[in-house]
C-alpha positions in Angstrom: -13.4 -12.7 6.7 -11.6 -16.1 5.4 -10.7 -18.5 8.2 -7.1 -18.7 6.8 -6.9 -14.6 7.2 -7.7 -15.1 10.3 -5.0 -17.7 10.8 -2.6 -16.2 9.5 -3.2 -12.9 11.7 -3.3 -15.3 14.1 -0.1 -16.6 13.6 1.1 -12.9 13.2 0.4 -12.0 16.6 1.9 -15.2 18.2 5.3 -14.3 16.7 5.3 -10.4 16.6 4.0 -9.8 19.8 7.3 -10.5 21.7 9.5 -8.3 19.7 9.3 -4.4 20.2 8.1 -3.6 17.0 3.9 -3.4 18.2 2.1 -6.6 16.8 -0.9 -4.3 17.4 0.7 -1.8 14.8 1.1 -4.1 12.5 -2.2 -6.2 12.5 -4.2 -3.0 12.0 -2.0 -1.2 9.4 -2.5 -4.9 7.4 -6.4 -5.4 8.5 -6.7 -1.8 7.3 -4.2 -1.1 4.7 -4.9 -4.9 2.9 -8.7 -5.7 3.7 -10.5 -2.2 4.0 -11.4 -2.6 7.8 -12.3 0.3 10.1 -9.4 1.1 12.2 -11.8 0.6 14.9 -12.8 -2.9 13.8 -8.7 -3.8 13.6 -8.6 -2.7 17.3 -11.5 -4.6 18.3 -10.0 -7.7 16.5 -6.2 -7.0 18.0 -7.2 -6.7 21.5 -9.1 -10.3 20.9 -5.8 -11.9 19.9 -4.2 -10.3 22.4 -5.7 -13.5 24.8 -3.8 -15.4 23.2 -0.5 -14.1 23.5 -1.7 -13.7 27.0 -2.6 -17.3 28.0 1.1 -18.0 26.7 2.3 -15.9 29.2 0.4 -16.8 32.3 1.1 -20.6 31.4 4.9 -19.3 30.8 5.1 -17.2 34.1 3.1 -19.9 36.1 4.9 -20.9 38.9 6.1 -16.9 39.3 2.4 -16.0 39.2 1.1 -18.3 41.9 3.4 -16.8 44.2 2.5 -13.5 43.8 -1.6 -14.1 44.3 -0.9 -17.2 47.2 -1.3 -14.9 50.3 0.3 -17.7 52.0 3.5 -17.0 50.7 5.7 -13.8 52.3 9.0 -13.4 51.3 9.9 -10.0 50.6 11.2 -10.3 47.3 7.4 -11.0 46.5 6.0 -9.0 48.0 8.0 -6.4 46.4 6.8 -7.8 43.1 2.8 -7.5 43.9 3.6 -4.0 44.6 5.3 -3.8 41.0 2.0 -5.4 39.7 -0.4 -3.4 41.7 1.4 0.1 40.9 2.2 -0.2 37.5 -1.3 -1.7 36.4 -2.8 1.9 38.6 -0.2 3.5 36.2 -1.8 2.1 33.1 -5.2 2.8 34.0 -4.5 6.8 34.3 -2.9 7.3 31.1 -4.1 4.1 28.9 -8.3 4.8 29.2 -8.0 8.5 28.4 -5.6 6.9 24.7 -7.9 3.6 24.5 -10.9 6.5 24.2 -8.7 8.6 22.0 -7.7 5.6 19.5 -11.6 4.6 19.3 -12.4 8.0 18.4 -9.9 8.5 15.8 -10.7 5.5 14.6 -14.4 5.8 14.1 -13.9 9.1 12.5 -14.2 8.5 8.8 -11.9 11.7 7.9 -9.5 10.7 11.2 -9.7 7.4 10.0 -7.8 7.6 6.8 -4.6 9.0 8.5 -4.5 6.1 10.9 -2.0 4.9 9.2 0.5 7.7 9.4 -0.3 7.8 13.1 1.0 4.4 13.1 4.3 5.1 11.3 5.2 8.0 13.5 4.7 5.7 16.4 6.9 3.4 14.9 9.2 6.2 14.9 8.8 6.8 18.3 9.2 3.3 19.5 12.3 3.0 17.6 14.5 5.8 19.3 13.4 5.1 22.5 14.9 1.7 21.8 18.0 3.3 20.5 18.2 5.3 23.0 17.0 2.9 25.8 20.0 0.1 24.2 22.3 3.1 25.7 21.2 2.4 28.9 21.6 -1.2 28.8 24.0 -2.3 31.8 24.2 -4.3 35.1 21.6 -2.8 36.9 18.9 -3.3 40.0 16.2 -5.7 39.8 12.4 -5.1 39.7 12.1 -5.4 43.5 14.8 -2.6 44.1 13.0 0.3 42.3 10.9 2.4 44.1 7.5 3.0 44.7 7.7 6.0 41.5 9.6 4.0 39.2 6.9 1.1 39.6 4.3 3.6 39.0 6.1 5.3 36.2 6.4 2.4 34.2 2.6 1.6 33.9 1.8 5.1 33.0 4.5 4.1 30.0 2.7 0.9 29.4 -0.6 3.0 29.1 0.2 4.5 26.3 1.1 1.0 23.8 -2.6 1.4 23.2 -1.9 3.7 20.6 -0.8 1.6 17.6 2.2 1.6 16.3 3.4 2.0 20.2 4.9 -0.8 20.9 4.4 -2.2 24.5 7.0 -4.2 25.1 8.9 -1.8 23.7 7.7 0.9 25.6 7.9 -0.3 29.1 11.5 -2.7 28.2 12.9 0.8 27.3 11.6 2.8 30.4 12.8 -0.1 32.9 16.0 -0.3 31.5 15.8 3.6 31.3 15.8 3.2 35.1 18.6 1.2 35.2 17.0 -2.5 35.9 18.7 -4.9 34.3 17.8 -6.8 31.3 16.6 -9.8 32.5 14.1 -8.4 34.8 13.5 -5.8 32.3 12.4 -8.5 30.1 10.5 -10.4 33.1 8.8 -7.5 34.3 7.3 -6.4 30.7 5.7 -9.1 30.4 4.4 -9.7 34.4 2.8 -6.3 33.9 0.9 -6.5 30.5 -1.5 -9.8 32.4 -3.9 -7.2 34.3 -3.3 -4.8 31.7 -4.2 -6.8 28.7 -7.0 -8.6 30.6 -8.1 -4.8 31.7 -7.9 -3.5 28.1 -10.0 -6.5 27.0 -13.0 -5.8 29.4 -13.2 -2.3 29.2 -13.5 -2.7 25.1 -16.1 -5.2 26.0 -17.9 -2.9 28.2 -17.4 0.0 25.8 -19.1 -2.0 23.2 -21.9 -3.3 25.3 -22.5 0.2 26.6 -23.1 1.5 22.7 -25.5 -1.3 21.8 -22.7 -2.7 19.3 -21.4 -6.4 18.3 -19.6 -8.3 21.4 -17.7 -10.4 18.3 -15.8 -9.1 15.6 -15.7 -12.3 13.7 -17.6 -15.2 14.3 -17.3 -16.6 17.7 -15.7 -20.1 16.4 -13.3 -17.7 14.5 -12.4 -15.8 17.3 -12.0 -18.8 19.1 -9.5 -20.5 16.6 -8.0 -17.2 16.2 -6.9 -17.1 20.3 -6.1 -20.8 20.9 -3.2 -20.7 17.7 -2.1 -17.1 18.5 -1.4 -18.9 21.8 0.0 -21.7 20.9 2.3 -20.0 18.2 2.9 -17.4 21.2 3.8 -19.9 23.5 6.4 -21.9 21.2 8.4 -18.8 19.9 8.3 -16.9 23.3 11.8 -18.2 24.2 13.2 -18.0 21.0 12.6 -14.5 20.0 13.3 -13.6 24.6 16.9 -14.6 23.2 16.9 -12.6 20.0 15.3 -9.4 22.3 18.1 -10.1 24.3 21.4 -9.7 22.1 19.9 -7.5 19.1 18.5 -4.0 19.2 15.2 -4.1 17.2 15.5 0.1 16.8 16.3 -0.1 13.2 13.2 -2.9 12.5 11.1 -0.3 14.3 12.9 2.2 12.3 12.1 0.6 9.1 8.2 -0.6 9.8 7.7 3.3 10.3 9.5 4.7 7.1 7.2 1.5 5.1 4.9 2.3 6.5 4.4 6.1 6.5 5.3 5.5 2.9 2.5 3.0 2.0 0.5 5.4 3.6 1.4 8.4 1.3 1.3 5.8 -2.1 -2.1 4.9 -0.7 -3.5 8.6 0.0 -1.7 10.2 -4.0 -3.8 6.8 -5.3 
């Protein structure tokens, strides 16, 4: 693949990846739609890039993130968050392996394969009236440390299932915080507090996976890869407060809306070609 393909996917994910319209959806329906890549291959290469937007959020969340793995530090409010952490990343583990398995098969099925796309739009669809409907909901509320045990467990099992492209996970677990009446801010903060183990956990089990079946590590080239992650970070980490302020006035249900119709659409033009 060209380096400035990769760069500009790159680039893609760094900006895309903190609005709720699924960066993940949209780097495969373009690595598949645009370039011929497996839909497996345009996981693979997504969940790569997805470092990237995660090193922007660690070194974003820094100070927040010390506290919650210093054991020296106690304070309830906390502790109360490492309970968020712990439940909601058991909560993506029981529903996101069983759909990180179910995406890798559909996606190395050759006959599967060619509807990926239309999976995609409908999962557009889906993301975009759960934000409609989650905007409904979107009032003072509690904070992260006042839901329960449930709730906290609830909302990873939501965030399991953004593995599924075209599921958008900020979207996904923004919509079923607010859903449960936290308020925005911490709706916002928690999101993104929850996707570290679960990115990082997504990451290793593909690695594993891949290992396991005797397959390439790498995607790309390694150097590639590498470029690939440092400027999705650095692009991640320079538009992250920008578009936390465009999340947090503007409804992104009808971009969601729209990505799904083009895209279910481009599929269909695609398929009568």
């Amino acid at each position: 693949m060209l380096l400035w393909i990769i760069i500009a996917f790159a680039f893609l994910q760094g900006v895309l990846e903190w609005l709720p319209v699924s960066s993940e959806g949209q780097t495969i329906t373009l690595l598949t739609g645009f370039l011929g890549i497996t839909p497996e291959e345009a996981l693979e290469i997504s969940l790569w890039l997805h470092l990237g937007t995660l090193i922007a959020v660690v070194v974003k969340f820094r100070k927040e993130i010390y506290q919650y793995i210093n054991p020296q530090v106690k304070e309830e409010t906390i502790r109360k968050w490492r309970w968020f952490i712990l439940l909601s990343t058991l909560g993506t583990i029981i529903t996101g392996v069983p759909c990180y398995f179910l995406v890798r098969h559909l996606g190395s099925n050759s006959q599967i394969g060619e509807y990926f796309m239309l999976i995609i739009g409908i999962s557009l669809l889906i993301t975009a009236a759960l934000l409609y409907y989650a905007k409904r909901q979107d009032r003072e509320g509690k904070l992260i440390e006042n839901t329960s045990k449930k709730e906290m467990t609830i909302s990873g099992l939501l965030q399991g299932f953004s593995i599924i492209p075209g599921i958008s996970r900020s979207g996904i677990t923004m919509s079923g915080l607010l859903f449960m009446s936290v308020e925005k801010e911490d709706s916002i903060k928690g999101s993104f507090i929850m996707s570290i183990p679960a990115v990082l956990g997504g990451f290793f089990l593909n690695l594993i996976v891949i290992m396991i079946e005797g397959g390439n590590v790498f995607p790309l080239v390694w150097w590639q890869l590498l470029i690939a992650i440092i400027i999705t970070a650095i692009v991640g980490y320079l538009t992250m407060e920008l578009f936390l302020l465009i999340a947090r006035k503007y409804n992104f249900a009808i971009v969601c809306l729209l990505l799904g119709i083009i895209t279910i659409l481009f599929f269909f033009l695609r398929w009568i070609g």
